[in-house]
N, C-alpha and C positions, 0 to 999 in steps of 0.2 A: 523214194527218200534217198537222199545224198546227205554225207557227212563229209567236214573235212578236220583231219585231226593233226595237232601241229606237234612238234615235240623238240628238244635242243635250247630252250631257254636254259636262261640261269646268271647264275652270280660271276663275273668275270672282272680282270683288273682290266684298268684301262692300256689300250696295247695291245691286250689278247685277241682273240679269235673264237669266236662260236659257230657252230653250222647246225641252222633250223631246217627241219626237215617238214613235208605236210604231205599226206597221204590223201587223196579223195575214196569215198567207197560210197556204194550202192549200186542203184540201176543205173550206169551212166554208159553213154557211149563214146562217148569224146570229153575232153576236156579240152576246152579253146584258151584264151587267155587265162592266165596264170601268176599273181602275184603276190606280192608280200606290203603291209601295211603298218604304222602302227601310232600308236596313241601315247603321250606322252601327259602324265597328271597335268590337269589343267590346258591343255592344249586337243587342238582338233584332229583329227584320224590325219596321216598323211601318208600318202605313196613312198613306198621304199625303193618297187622294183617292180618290172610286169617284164614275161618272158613268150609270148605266142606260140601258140603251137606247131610253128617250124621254126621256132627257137629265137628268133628276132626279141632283141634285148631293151629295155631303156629302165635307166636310173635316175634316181634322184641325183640333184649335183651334191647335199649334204653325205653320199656314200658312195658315189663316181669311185673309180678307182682302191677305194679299200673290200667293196663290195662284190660276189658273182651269186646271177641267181642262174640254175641251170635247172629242168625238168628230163624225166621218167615217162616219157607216156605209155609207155605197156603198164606201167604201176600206176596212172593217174599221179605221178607224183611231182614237186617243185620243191628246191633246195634254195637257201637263200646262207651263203659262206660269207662270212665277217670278218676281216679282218684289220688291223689296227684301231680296235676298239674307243671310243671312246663317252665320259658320263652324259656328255649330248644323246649318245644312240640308245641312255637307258628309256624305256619305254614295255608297253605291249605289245607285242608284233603278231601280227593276224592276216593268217591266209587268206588268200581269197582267189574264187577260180568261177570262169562263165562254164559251165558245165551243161552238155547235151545229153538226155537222159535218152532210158528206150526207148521213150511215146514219142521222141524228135525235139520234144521242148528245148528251149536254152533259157538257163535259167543263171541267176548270181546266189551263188552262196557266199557265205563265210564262217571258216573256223572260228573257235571257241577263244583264239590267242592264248600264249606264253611269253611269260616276263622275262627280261632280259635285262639286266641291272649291272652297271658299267661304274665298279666304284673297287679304291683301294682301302 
């Protein structure tokens, strides 16, 4: 059983900056690809950011540049830093990581998501 727990949401003015943080735990033995997702009311999941596990980065072009996501792998962990906010970027933002447990599997999870709401 593998969880992934997200945390760093919240209320921010536009401008600002938030840093989501996601932790994986259980029986895992690697984490492979790693990235950040999110869902906006009315609209379909989209890619934020995905970071490999030798650290190879790609982004959306909606947050190129105001955006870095960077990972932990001793922690199973993946960061996703925001900066120059804006109420386009409010949404749900949700982990997600290809995760390799003990038995060798590779499996897709995803976090539970935390909101992140981009308003003055």
């Amino acid at each position: 059983q593998v969880q992934l727990v997200e945390s760093g949401g919240g209320l921010v003015q536009p401008g600002g900056s938030l840093r989501l943080s996601c932790a994986a735990s259980g029986s895992i033995r690697s984490c492979n690809n790693m990235g950040w997702y999110r869902q906006a009311p009315g609209k379909q999941r989209e890619l934020v950011a995905l970071i490999s596990i030798g650290g190879n980065t790609n982004y959306a072009d909606s947050v190129k540049g105001r955006s870095t996501i960077s990972r932990d792998n001793a922690k199973n962990a993946v960061y996703l830093q925001m900066n120059g906010l804006k109420p386009e970027d409010t949404a749900v933002y949700y982990c997600n990581a290809d995760v390799r447990t003990t038995d060798w599997r590779l499996t897709n999870y995803w976090g539970q998501g935390t909101q992140v709401t981009v308003s003055s």
